[in-house]
C-alpha positions as CSV (number, residue, x, y, z in Angstrom):
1,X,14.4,-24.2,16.8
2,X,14.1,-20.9,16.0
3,X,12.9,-18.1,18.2
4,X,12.1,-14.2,16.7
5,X,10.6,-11.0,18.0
6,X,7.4,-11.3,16.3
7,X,6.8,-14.8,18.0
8,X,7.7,-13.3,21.6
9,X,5.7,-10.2,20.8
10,X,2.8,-12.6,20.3
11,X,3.2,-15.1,22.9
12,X,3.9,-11.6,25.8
13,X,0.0,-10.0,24.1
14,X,-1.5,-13.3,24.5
15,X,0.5,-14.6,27.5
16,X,0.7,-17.8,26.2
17,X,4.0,-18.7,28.6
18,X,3.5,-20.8,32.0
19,X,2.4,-18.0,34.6
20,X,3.7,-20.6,37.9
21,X,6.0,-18.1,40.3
22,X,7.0,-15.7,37.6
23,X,9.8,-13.4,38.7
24,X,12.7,-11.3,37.1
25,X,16.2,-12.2,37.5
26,X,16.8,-10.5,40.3
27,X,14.0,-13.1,42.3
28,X,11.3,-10.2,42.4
29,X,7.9,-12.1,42.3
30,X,6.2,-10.5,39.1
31,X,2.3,-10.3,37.9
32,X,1.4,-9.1,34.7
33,X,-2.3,-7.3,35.3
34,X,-1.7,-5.7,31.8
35,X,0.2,-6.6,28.8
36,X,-0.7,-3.4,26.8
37,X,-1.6,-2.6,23.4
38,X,0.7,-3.5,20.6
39,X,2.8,-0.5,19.1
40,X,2.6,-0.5,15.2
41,X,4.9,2.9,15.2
42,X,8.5,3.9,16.6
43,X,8.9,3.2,20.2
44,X,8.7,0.5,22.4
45,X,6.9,-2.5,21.6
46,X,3.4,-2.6,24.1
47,X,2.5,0.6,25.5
48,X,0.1,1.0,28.5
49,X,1.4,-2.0,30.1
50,X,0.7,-2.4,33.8
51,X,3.1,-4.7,36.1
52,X,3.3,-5.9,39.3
53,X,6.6,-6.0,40.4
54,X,7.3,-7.0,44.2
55,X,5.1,-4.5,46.3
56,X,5.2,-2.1,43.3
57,X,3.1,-1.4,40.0
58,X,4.0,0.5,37.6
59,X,2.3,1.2,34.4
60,X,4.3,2.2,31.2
61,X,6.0,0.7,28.2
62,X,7.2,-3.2,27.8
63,X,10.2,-3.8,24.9
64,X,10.1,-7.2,23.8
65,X,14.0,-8.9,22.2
66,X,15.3,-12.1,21.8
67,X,18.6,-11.5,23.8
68,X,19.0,-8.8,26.6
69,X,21.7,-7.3,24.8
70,X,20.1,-6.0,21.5
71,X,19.0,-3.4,23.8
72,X,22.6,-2.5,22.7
73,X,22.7,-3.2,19.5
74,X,19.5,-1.6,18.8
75,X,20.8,1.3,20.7
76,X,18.0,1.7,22.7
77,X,20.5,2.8,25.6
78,X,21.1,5.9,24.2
79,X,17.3,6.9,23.1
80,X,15.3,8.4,25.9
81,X,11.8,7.4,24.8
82,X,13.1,3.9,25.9
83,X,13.6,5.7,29.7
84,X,9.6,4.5,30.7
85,X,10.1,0.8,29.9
86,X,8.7,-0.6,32.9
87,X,10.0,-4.5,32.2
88,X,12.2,-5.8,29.1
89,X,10.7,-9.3,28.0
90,X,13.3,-11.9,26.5
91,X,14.1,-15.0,25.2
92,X,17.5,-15.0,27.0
93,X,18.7,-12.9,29.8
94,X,22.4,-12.3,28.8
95,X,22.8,-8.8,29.7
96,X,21.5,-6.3,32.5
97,X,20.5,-3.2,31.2
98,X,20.0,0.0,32.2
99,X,17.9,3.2,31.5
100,X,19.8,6.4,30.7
101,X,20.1,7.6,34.2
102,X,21.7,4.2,34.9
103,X,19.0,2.6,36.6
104,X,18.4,-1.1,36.0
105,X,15.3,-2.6,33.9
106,X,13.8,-5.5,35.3
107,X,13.5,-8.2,32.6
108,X,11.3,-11.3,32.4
109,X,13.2,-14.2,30.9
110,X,10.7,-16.4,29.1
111,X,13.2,-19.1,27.3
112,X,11.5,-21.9,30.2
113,X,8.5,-21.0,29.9
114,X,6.8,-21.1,26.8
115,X,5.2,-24.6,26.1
116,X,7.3,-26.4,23.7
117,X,4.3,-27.7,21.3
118,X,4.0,-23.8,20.5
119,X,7.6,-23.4,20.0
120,X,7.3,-26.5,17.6
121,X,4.1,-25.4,15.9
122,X,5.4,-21.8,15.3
123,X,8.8,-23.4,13.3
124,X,6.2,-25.7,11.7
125,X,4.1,-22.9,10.4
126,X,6.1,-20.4,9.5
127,X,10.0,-22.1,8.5
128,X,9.4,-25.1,8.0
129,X,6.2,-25.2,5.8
130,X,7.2,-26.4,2.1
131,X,4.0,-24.1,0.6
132,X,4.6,-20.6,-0.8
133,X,2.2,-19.4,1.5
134,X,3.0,-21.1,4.8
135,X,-0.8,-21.4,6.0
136,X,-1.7,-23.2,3.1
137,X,-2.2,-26.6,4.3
138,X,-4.0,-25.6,7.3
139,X,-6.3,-22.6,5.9
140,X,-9.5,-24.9,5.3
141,X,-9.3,-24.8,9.5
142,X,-10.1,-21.3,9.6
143,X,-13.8,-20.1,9.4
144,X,-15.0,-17.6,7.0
145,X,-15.4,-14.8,9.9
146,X,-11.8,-15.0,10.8
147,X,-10.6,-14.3,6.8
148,X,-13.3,-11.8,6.2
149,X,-11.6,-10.1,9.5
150,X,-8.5,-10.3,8.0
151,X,-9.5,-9.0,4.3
152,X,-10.8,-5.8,5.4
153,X,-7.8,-4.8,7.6
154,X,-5.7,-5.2,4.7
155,X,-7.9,-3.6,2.4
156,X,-7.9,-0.4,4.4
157,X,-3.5,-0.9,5.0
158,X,-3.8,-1.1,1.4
159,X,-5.9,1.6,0.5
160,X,-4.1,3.9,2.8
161,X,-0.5,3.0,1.4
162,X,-1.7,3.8,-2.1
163,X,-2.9,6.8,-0.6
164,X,0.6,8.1,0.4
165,X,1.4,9.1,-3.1
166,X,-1.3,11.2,-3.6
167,X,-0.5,13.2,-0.2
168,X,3.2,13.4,-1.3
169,X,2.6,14.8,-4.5
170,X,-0.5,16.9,-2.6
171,X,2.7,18.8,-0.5
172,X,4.6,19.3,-4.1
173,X,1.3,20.8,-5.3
174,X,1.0,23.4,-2.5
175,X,-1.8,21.4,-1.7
176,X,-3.9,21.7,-4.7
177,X,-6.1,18.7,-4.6
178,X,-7.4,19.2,-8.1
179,X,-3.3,19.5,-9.4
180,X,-2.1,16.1,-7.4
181,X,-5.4,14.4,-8.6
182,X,-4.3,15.2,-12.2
183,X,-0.6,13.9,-11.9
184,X,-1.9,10.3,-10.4
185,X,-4.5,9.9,-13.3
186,X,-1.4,11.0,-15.7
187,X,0.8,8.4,-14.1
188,X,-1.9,5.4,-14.5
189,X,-2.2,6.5,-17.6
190,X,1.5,5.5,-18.1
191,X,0.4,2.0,-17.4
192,X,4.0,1.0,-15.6
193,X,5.8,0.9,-18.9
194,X,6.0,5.1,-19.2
195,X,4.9,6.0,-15.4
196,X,8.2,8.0,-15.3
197,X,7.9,10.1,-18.3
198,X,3.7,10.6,-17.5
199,X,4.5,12.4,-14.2
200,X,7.0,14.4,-16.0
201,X,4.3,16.0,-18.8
202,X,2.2,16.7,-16.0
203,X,4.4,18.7,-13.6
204,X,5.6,20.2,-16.8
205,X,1.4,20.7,-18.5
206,X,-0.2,21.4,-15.3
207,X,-4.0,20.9,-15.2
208,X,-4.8,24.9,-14.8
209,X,-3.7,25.5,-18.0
210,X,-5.2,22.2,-19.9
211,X,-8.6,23.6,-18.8
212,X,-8.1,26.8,-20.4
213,X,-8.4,24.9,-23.4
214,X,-11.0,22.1,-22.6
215,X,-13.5,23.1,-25.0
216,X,-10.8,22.7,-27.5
217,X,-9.9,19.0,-27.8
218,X,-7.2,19.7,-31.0
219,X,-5.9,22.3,-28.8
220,X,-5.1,19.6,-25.5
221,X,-3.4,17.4,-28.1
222,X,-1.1,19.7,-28.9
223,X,-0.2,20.7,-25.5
224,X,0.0,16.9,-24.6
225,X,1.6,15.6,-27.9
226,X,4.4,18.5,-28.0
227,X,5.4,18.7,-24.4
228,X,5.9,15.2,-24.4
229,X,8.5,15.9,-27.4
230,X,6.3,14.0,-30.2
231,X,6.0,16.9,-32.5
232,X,9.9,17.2,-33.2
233,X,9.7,15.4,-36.7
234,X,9.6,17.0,-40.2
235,X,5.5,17.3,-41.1
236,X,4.0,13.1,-41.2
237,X,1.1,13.8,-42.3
238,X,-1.9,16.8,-42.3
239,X,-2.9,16.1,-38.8
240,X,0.6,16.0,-37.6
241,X,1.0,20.0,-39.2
242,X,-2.0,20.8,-37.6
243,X,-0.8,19.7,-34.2
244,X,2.5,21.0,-34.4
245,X,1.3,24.6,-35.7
246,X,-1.2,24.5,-32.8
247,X,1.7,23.7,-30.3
248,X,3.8,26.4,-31.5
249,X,1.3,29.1,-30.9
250,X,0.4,27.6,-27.3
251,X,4.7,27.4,-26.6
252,X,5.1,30.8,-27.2
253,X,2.1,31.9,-25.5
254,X,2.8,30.0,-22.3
255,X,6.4,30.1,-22.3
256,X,6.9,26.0,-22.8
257,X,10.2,25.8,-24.6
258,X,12.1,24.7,-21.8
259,X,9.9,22.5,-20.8
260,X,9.6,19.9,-23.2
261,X,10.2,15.5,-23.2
262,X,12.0,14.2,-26.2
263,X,10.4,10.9,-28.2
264,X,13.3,8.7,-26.7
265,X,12.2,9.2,-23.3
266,X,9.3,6.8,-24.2
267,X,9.4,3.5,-24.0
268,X,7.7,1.7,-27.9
269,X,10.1,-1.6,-27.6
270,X,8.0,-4.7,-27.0
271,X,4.8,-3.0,-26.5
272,X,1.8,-3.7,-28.3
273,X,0.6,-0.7,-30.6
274,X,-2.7,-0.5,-28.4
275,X,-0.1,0.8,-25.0
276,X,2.1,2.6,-27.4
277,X,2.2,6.2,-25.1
278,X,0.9,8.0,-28.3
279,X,-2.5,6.2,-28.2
280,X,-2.7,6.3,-24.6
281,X,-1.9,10.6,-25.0
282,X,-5.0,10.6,-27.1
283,X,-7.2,8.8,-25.0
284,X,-6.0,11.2,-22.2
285,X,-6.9,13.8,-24.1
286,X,-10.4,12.7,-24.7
287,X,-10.6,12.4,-21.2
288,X,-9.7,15.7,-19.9
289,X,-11.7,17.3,-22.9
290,X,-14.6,19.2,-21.3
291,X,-12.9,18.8,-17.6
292,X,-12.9,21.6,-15.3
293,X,-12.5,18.9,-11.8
294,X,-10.9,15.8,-11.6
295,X,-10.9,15.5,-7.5
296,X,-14.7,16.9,-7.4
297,X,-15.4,14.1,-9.9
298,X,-13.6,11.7,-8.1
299,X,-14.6,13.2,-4.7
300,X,-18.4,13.9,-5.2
301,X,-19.5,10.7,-7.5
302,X,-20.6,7.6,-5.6
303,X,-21.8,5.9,-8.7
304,X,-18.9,4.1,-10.8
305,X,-20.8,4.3,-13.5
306,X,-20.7,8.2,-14.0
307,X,-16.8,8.0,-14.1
308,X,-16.7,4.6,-16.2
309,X,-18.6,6.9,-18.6
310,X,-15.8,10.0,-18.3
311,X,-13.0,7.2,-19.2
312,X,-14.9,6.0,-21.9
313,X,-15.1,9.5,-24.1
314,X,-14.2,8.7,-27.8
315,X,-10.7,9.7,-29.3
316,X,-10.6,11.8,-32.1
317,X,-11.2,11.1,-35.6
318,X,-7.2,11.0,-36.6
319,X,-6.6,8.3,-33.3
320,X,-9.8,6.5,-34.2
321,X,-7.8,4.7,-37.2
322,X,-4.0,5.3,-36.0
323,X,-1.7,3.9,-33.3
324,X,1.1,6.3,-34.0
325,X,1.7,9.8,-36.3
326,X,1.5,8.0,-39.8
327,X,0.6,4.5,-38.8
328,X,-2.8,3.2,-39.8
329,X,-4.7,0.4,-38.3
330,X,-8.5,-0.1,-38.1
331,X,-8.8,-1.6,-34.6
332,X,-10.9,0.2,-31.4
333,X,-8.6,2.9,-30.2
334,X,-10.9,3.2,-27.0
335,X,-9.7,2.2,-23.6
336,X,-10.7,-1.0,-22.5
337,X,-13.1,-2.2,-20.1
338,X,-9.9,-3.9,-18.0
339,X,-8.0,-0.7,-18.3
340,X,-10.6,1.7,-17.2
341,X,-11.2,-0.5,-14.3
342,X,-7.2,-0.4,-13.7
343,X,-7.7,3.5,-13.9
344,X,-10.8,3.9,-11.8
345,X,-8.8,1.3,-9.2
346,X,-5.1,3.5,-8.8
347,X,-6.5,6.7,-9.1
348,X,-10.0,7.0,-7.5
349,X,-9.4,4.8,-4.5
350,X,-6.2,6.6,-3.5
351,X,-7.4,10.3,-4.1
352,X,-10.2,9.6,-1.9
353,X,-8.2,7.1,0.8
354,X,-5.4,10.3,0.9
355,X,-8.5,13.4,1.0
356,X,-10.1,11.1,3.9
357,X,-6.4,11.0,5.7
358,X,-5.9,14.5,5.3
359,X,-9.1,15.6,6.2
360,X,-10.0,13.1,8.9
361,X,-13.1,12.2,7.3
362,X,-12.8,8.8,7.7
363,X,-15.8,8.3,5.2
364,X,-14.0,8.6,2.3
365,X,-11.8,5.8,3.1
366,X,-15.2,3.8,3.1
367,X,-16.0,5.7,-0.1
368,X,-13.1,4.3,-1.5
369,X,-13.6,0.7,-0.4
370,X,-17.1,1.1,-2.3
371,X,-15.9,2.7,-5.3
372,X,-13.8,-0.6,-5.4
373,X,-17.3,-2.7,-4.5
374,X,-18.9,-1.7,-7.4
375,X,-16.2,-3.1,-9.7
376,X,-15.4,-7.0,-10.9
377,X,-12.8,-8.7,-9.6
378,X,-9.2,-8.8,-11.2
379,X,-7.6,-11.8,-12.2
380,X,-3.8,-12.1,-12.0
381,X,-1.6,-14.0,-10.8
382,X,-1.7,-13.3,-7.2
383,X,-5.8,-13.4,-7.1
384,X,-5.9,-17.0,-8.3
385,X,-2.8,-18.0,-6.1
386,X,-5.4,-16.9,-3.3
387,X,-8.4,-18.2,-4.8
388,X,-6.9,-21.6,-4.9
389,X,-6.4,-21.5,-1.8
390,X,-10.1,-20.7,-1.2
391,X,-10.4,-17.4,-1.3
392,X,-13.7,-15.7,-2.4
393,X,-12.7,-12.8,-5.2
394,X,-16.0,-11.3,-6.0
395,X,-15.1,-7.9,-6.8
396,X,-12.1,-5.6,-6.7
397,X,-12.1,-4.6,-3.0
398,X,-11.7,-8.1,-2.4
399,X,-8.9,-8.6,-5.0
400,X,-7.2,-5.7,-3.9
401,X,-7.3,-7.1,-0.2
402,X,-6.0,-10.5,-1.3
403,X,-3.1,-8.8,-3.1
404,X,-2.2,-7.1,-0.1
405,X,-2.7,-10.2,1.8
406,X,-0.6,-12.1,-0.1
407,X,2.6,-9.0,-1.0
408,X,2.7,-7.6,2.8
409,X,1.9,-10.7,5.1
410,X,2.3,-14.5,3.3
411,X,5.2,-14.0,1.1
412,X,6.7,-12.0,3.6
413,X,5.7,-14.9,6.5
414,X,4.7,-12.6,8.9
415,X,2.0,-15.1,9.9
416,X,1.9,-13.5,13.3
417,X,0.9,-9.7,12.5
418,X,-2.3,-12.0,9.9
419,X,-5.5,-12.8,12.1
420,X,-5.2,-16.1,10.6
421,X,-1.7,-17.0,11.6
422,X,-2.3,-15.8,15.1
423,X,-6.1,-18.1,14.7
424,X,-3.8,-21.3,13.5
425,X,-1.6,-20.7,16.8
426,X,-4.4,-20.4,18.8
427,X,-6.3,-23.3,17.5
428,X,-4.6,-25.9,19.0
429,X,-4.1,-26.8,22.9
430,X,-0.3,-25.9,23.9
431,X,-0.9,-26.1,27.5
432,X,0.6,-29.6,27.9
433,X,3.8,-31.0,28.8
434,X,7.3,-29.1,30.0
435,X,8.3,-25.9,28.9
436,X,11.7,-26.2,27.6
437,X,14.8,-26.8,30.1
């Protein structure tokens, strides 16, 4: 049998324990008249609890542990914010504890009196299920209104944690929303395999000075191509001369000579020609041609379609037929439709999840969530792991939920912080026969 936090957390908000002449150790008669609300942050564990105990309420903080002592060995003694716990809810009662000032916390031992068939099913579910995701045999129990519940909490956790980026590299920018939009589309345009060296060409080739030259697309090229060190070689061919005259005007005009990538700080090996980082320059470059806003793009345009159309703008003539300086091929040297969607995806839904954060607009997390809406689903791995389950996957909000479903809460089995876990545990009567002796 095996007992955690989590599951005491949940049986103390629910009180799902046997309620018959409850008292604390010290044979003080106790009734709960509020559990509180669960605490997601630092702190204790349920705040605006209200107790009963003896003659006396009080209404503060409850801390939830399996053993008394890991008061100490979470060193709770020596942390003041721990001083308003009102009553200290644990398995086992091995330890009195005290608050700082020395006076004792009254705890509630609950080791007899949780009903065994919930002890059993909580093992059963969570550590002793054979499935990768422990629910499995017993999701087709669970209506649709509980998983849709479920799916857009997630999808919000999820939109806000990609959001955290943007609002770090919003501080490094002195918050210039239009500078830490441009460094997250740079790094998606790294496409995992050159993330690294992406967000290094951008804090070196900030955005203000690309639009100087957005009228220019030759001109962006060269600032893109040299900085990221690609225009180091002896001449290839009369577009690589071009390029490299070009940058060394710009260099010296903006000062850019210690602030250059080398070629080997790219990764080529075992990627196809189509994600080599020189292809995916040029089609950044087509991009930011004729850009003067990337976060009023992103920001003011409800319709996918108008920034679909931005990612789709043509490479120029020399990238239309080349995958590299001097290497030919005739293939389409346009992005994709799978990696504009990827694009649209990791930068647009966290720019607008971080500006609604920052500014407490909380319509532009919703602006996000329909941004992902108006896009197809994704199919990976983890989307048809959940959509054998029986999840639905119509379109990318949904996909990104199920993701986050599956990397935060199922894989992790934290059954009892998933609406559906805590549904499976409440589905079935526990209410019967002895609490453990």
């Amino acid at each position: 049998m095996f007992i955690n936090e989590s599951f005491l957390s949940f049986v103390w908000q629910f009180q799902y324990f046997d309620h018959d002449d409850v008292s604390d150790l010290n044979g003080n008669q106790v009734t709960i008249i509020a559990p509180g609300t669960r605490n997601t942050d630092s702190g204790p564990d349920f705040s605006n609890s209200a107790v009963r105990i003896g003659e006396v309420t009080w209404h503060g903080f409850v801390e939830i542990h399996v053993k008394a002592s890991d008061w100490i060995s979470h060193r709770h003694d020596k942390d003041p914010a721990y001083d308003n716990v009102i009553l200290h809810v644990v398995w086992e009662d091995d330890s009195a504890i005290n608050r700082t000032d020395g006076t004792r916390i009254p705890a509630l031992e609950l080791k007899r009196r949780i009903y065994p068939g919930m002890i059993h099913r909580f093992n059963n579910l969570i550590y002793n299920s054979v499935h990768a995701i422990p629910c499995a045999a017993d999701l087709p129990r669970i209506d649709i209104i509980h998983r849709t519940s479920m799916l857009e909490r997630v999808l919000i956790e999820r939109v806000k944690e990609k959001s955290d980026l943007v609002l770090s590299l919003l501080e490094a920018c002195e918050q210039d929303w239009e500078e830490a939009s441009y460094r997250i589309l740079f790094m998606n345009f790294g496409f995992k395999i050159n993330q690294h060296p992406m967000m290094a060409l951008a804090t070196y080739l900030p955005f203000r000075l690309i639009k100087k030259h957005s009228d220019n697309l030759g001109q962006i090229e060269a600032l893109l191509f040299g900085t990221a060190g690609f225009l180091e070689k002896r001449k290839v061919d009369e577009y690589y001369g071009m390029l490299t005259a070009e940058y060394a005007f710009l260099k010296r005009k903006y000062g850019l000579h210690n602030s250059i990538l080398t070629r080997h700080q790219w990764k080529f090996m075992r990627t196809h020609p189509a994600n080599f980082p020189t292809l995916r320059l040029a089609q950044l470059a087509a991009f930011l041609h004729k850009r003067q806003s990337l976060f009023g793009m992103i920001r003011d345009n409800r319709n996918i379609r108008e920034i679909y159309r931005a990612f789709e703008s043509p490479v120029s003539e020399y990238w239309k037929s080349h995958y590299d300086f001097g290497r030919r091929w005739e293939r389409k040297n346009s992005l994709g439709n799978g990696s504009i969607y990827g694009l649209i995806i990791n930068t647009c839904m966290p720019v607008l999840g971080a500006y609604g954060m920052f500014s407490g607009e909380n319509a532009f997390i919703g602006q996000a969530v329909e941004v992902l809406s108006q896009l197809p689903q994704e199919d990976n791995r983890i989307t048809r792991v959940m959509e054998n389950l029986g999840f639905e996957n119509p379109n990318s909000a949904t996909s990104q939920a199920l993701i986050q479903l599956h990397n935060k809460y199922c894989i992790k089995r934290k059954c009892l912080d998933c609406k559906i876990g805590v549904k499976l545990l409440q589905m079935d009567d526990f209410q019967t026969g002895q609490a453990p002796g």
